[in-house]
C-alpha positions in Angstrom: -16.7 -87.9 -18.8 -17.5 -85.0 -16.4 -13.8 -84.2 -16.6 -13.7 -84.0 -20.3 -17.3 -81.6 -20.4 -15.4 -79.3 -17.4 -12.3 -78.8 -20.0 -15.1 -78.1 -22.6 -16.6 -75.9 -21.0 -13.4 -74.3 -19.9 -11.6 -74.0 -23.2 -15.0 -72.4 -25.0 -15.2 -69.2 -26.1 -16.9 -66.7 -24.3 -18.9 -64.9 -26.7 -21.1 -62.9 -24.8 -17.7 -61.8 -23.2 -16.3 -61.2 -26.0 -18.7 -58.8 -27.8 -19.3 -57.0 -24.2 -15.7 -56.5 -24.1 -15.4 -55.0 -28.1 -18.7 -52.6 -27.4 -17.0 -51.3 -24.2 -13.9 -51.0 -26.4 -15.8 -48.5 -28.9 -17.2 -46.7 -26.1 -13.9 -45.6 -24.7 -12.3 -45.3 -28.4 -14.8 -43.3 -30.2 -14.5 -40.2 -27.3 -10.9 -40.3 -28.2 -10.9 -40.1 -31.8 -13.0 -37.6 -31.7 -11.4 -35.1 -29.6 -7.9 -35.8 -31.6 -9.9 -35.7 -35.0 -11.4 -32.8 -34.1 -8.5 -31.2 -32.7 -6.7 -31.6 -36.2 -9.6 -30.0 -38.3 -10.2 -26.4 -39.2 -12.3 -24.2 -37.8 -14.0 -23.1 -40.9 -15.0 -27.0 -41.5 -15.8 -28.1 -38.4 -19.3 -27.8 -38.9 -18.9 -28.6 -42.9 -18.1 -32.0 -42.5 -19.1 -35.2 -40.6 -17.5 -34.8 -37.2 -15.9 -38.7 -37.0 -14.5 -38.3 -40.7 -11.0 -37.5 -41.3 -10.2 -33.7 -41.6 -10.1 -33.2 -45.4 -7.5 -30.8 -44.6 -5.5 -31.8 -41.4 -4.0 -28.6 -39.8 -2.1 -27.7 -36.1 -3.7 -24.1 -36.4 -5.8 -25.0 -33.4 -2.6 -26.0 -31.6 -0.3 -23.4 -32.0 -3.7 -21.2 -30.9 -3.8 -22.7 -27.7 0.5 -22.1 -27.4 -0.1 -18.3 -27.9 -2.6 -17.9 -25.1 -0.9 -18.3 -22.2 -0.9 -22.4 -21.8 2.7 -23.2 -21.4 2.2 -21.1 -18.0 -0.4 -22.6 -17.3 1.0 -26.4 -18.0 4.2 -25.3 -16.1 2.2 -24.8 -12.8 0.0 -27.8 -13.2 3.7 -29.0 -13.0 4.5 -27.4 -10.0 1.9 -27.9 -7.8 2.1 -32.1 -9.2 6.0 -32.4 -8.4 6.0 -30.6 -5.0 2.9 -32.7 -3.9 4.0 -35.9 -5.2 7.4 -36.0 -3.6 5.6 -34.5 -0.4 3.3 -37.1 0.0 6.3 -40.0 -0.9 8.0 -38.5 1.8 5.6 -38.1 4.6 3.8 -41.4 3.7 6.6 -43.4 3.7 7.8 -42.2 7.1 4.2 -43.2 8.5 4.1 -45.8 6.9 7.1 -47.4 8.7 6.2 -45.9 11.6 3.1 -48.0 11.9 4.6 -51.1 10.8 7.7 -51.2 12.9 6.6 -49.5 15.7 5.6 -51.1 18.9 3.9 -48.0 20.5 -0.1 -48.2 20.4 0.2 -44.5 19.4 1.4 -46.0 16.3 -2.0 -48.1 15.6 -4.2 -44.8 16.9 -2.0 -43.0 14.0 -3.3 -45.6 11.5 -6.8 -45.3 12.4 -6.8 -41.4 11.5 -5.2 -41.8 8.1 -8.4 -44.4 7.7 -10.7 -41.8 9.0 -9.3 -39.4 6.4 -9.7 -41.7 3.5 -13.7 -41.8 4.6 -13.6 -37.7 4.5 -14.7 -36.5 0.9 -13.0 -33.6 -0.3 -16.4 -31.5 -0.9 -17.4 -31.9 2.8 -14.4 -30.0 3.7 -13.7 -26.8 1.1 -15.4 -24.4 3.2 -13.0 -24.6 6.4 -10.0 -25.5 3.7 -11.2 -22.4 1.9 -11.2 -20.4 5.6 -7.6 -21.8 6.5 -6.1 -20.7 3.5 -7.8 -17.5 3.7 -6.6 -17.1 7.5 -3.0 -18.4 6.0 -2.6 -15.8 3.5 -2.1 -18.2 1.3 -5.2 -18.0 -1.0 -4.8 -17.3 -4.6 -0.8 -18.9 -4.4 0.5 -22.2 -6.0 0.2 -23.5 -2.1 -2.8 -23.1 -1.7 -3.2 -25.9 -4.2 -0.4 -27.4 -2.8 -0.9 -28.4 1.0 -4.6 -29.6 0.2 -3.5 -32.1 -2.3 -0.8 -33.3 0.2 -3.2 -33.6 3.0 -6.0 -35.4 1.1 -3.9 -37.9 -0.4 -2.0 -38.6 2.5 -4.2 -41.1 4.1 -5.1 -43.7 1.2 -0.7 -43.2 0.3 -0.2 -44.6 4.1 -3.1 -47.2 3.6 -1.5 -48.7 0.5 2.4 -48.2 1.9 1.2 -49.8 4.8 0.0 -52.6 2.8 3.9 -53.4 1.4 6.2 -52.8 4.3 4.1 -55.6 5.9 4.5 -57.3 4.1 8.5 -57.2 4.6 10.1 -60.3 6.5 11.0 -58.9 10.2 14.5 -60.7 9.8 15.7 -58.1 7.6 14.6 -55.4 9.3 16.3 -57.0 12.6 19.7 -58.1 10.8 20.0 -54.1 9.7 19.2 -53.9 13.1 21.5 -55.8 14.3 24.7 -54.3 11.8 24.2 -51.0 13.8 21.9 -49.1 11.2 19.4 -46.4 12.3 15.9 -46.2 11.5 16.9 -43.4 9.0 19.5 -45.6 7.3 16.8 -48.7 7.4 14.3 -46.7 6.1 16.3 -45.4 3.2 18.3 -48.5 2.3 15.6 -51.6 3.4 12.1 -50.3 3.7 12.5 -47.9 0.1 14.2 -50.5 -2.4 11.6 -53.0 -1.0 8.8 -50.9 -1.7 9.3 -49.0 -4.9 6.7 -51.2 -6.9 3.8 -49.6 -3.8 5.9 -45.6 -4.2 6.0 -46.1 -8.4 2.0 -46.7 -7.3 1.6 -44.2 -5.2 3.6 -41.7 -6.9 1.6 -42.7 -10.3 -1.9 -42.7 -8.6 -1.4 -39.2 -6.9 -0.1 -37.1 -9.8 -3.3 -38.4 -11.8 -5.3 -36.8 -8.8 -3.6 -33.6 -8.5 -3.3 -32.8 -12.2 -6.7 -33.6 -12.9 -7.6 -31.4 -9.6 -10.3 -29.1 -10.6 -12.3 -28.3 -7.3 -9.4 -26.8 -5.3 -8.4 -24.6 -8.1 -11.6 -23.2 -8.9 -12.5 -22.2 -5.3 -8.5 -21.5 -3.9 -7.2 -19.3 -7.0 -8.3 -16.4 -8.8 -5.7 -14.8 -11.1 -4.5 -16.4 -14.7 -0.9 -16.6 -13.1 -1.9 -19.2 -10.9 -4.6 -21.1 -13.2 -3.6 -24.8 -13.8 -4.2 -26.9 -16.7 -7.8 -28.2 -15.5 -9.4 -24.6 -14.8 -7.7 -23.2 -18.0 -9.7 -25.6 -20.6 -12.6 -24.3 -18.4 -11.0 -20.5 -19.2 -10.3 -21.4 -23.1 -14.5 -22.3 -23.1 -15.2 -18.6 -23.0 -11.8 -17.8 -24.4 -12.5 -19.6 -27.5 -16.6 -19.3 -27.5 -17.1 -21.7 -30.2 -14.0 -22.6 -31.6 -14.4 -26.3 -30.5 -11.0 -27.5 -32.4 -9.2 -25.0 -29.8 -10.6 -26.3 -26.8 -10.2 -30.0 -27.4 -6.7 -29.1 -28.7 -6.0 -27.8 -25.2 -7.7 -31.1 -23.7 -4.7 -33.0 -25.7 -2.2 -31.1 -24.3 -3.0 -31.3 -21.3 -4.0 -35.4 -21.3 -0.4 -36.0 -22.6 1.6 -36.0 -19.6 -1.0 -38.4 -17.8 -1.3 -40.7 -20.7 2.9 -40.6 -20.3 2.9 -41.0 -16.4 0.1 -44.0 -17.0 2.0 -45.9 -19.4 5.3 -46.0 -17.3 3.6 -47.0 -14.3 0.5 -48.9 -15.2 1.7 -51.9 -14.0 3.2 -51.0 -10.4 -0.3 -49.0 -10.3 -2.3 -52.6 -10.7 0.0 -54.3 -8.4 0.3 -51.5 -6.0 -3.6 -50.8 -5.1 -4.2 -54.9 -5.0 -1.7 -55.8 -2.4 -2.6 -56.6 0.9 -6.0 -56.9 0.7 -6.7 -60.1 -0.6 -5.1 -61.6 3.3 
């Protein structure tokens, strides 16, 4: 009998659950709708009609607005500075990433404490001396001055998570490529990568959504429209547009497809990747 309640119990709906779950549902659809709805409707009848209706005439005026000022420069360097980071931090995490797990040195273990130290730094503690280095660099107001940051900030939590994977890596194989006459390099490249590619998809995922949503670096380390990426330039198209509120959340749609791309191709590695390892 308390057998048969506990499978009652298990296989009964959860309502509460369930209408929690279709609220919080609305809350993050009904933002979105409006931006795209809104994005779609005239200027003259933005503030003639109901603002969650359907334009009465749908139009792309407040798109091809937003094409003629200047934001396929600014999309390409929000492209730029995301590509060059992202393979920069693969690359460099990766290799420290090995490094700690296969290394028998305790230099190796006193490298993995920094990269945790760095993932308890916040960004906003540090813009003042990034701000003077890039200054002192001569780098300030240039695609790397958005560039470096990015890498060095996401560095630490990329090593954490890579960390996380290669451990979890049998020793045997590492020891039978060993063991063939492969180098670290070659080990690195043919063992530790394939193995891994579910934590770099991750990594490489997670870090693109953080530099091309970057909006602190760019407002305080650029200056020029040649160098403005995506996030400053709907800050830009504000005062561009003044009140033309169909061109500015145009722009926001622009600039969200990409990550909406990047999230559906890797939102499963992205999951997987940021759970492993900790629940040992």
């Amino acid at each position: 009998m308390p057998a048969r309640a506990a499978r009652a119990a298990r296989t009964a709906p959860n309502v509460v659950g369930g209408l929690a779950g279709w609220v919080w549902l609305a809350v993050i659809i009904l933002p979105i709708y409006y931006i795209v709805v809104t994005s779609l409707r005239p200027t003259d009848d933005y503030y003639a009609e109901n603002t969650l209706s359907w334009p009465s005439r749908p139009t792309l005026d407040a798109y091809g607005a937003v094409l003629a000022n200047d934001f396929p420069r600014y999309f390409g360097n929000s492209v730029v500075v995301t590509a060059v980071s992202v393979v920069a931090i693969l690359a460099v995490s990766l290799m420290a990433a090995y490094v700690v797990v296969r290394s028998r040195r305790r230099s190796a273990s006193r490298l993995f404490q920094v990269f945790l130290l760095g993932i308890a730094i916040p960004i906003q503690a540090t813009i003042v001396p990034v701000y003077y280095l890039i200054i002192q660099l001569g780098l300030y107001d240039t695609l790397w001055a958005l560039i470096l940051p990015s890498i060095a900030f996401a560095i630490p939590l990329s090593v954490l998570i890579l960390t996380n994977f290669l451990r979890d890596v049998p020793g045997e194989l590492f020891e039978s490529m060993k063991v063939d006459g492969a180098g670290e390099w070659r080990t690195l490249w043919s063992l530790a990568l394939p193995l891994t590619r579910p934590a770099v998809v991750t990594v490489g995922v997670y870090n693109a959504l953080q530099v091309w949503n970057g909006f602190l670096f760019p407002l305080v380390l650029t200056q020029s429209a040649e160098t403005r990426v995506l996030p400053l330039s709907l800050w830009a198209f504000q005062g561009e547009f003044s009140l033309d509120v169909p061109a500015v959340l145009a722009a926001v749609v622009l600039s969200v497809l990409p990550i909406l791309a990047a999230y559906v191709i890797g939102r499963r590695q992205l999951v997987s990747g940021l759970t492993a390892g900790f629940g040992r």
